[in-house]
N, C-alpha and C positions, 0 to 999 in steps of 0.2 A: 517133445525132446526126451532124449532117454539118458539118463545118467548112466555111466559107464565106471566111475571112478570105486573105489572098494570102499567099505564104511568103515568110521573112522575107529584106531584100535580103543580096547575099552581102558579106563585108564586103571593104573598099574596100584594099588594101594604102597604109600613111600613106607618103608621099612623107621619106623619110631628108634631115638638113639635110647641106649640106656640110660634110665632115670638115675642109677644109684652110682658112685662113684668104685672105683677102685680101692681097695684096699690097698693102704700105702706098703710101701715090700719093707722086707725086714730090715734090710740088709741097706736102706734109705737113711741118711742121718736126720736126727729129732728135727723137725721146724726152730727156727730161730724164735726169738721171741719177739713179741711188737715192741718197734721201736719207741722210745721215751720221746717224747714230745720238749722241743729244745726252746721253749717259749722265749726263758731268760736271754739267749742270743739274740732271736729277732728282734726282742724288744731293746735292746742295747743298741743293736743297727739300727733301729726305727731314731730310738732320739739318738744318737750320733748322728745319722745322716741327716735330721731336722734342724740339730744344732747348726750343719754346715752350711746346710741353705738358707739359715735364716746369718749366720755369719756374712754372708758371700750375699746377700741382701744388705747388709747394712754397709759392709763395704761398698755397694756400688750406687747408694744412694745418699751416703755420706759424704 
């Protein structure tokens, strides 16, 4: 049997992205700064919201 078909293309080396970043523009304003971490809230919401359910527990077991 005799093959007919073209041989297959060779493949293409993928074009690599650039490693290094851009240069931010001038004319960009400064990055903000990292935000403060709001510990004191959630921990107020944690026992507030503990207080409730343990509330709303003894109410309905009382």
């Amino acid at each position: 049997m005799s093959d007919n078909s073209p041989p297959p293309p060779p493949e293409q080396p993928q074009p690599e992205p650039p490693v290094a970043a851009s240069p931010p523009s001038l004319w960009a304003p400064p990055a903000p700064p990292p935000r403060r971490q709001r510990t004191g809230l959630i921990v107020t919401l944690a026992v507030g919201g503990s207080l409730i359910v343990a509330g709303a527990l003894v109410a309905l077991v009382h």
